[in-house]
VEXZA-692726 format. One record per residue (C-alpha): residue number from 1; residue in one letter; x negated, y negated, z. Coordinates in pm, whole numbers. Layout:
<nodes>
pos  code  xx  yy  zz
NUM  A  X  Y  Z .
...
</nodes>
This chain:
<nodes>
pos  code  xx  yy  zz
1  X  3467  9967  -5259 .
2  X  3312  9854  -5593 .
3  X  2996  10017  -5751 .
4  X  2716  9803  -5857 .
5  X  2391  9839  -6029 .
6  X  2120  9729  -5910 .
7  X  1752  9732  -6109 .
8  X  1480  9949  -5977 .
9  X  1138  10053  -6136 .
10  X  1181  10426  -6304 .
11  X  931  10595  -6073 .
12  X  1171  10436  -5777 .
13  X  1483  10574  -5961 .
14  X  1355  10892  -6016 .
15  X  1223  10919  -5600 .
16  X  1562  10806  -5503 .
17  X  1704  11084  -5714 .
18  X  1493  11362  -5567 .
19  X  1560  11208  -5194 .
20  X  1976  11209  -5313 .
21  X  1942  11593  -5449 .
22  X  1705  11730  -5168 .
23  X  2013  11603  -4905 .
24  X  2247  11714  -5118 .
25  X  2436  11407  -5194 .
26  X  2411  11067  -5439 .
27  X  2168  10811  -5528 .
28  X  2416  10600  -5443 .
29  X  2509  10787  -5049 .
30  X  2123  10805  -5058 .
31  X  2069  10410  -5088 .
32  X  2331  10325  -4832 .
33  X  2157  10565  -4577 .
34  X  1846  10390  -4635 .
35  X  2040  10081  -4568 .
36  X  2184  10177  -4295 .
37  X  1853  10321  -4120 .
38  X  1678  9957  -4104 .
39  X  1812  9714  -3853 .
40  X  1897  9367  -3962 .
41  X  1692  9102  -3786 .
42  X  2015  9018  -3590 .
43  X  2032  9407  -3470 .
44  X  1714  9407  -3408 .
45  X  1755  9058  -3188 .
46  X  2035  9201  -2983 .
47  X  1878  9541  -2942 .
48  X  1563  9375  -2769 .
49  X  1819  9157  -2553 .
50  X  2001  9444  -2437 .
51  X  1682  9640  -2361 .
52  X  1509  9344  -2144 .
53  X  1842  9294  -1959 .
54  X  1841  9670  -1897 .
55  X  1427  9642  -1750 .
56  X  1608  9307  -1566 .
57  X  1890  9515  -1431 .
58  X  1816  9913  -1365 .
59  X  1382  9853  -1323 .
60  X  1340  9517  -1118 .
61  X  1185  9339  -1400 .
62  X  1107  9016  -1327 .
63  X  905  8893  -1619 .
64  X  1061  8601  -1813 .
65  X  1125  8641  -2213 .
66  X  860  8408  -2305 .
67  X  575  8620  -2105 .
68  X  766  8933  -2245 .
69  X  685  8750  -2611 .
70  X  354  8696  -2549 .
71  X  207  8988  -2402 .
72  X  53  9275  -2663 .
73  X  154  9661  -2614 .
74  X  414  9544  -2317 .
75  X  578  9854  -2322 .
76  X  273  10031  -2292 .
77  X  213  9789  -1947 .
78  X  534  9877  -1837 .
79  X  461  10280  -1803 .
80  X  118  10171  -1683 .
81  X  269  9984  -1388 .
82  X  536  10279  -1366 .
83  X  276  10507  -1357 .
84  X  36  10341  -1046 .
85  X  416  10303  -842 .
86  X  475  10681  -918 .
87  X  87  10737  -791 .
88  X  68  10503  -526 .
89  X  381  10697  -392 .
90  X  299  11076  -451 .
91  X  -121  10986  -334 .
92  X  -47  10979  24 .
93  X  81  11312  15 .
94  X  -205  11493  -136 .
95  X  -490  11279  39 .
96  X  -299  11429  391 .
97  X  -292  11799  275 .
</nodes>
């Protein structure tokens, strides 16, 4: 593969020079990590498909992907309603002890 240059501010040079010599490799190796560490928007697209089929498939998830869209902090309302099932199942237990 070809090298290329590619213009950067100095203080941005010099950063990416102390990030390349810290892990012991290249400003160049150190660039293509950082690359390689953020998801294109396609990744990112397929990675949220494949996680909603896997609610769909292994978790009983029946919400569409336009409610799925539209609702704030979902995954935080998915461990909430995980969380009263787990409850709702273990309460009986304790309130009969």
């Amino acid at each position: 593969m070809a090298d290329t240059t590619i213009k950067v501010s100095a203080e941005t040079r010099d950063r990416l020079a102390a990030l390349a010599a810290a892990g012991g490799t290249t400003i160049g190796a150190q660039v293509a990590r950082l690359v390689e560490a953020q998801p294109t928007p396609e990744q990112i697209a397929e990675r949220v498909a494949e996680g909603r089929r896997l609610l769909r498939e292994h978790f009983g998830m029946t919400l569409t992907d336009p409610e799925l869209d539209e609702g704030p902090n979902l995954l935080q309302r998915v461990y909430d309603i995980a969380a009263a099932d787990a409850r709702a199942k273990v309460a009986p237990r304790w309130r009969s002890a």
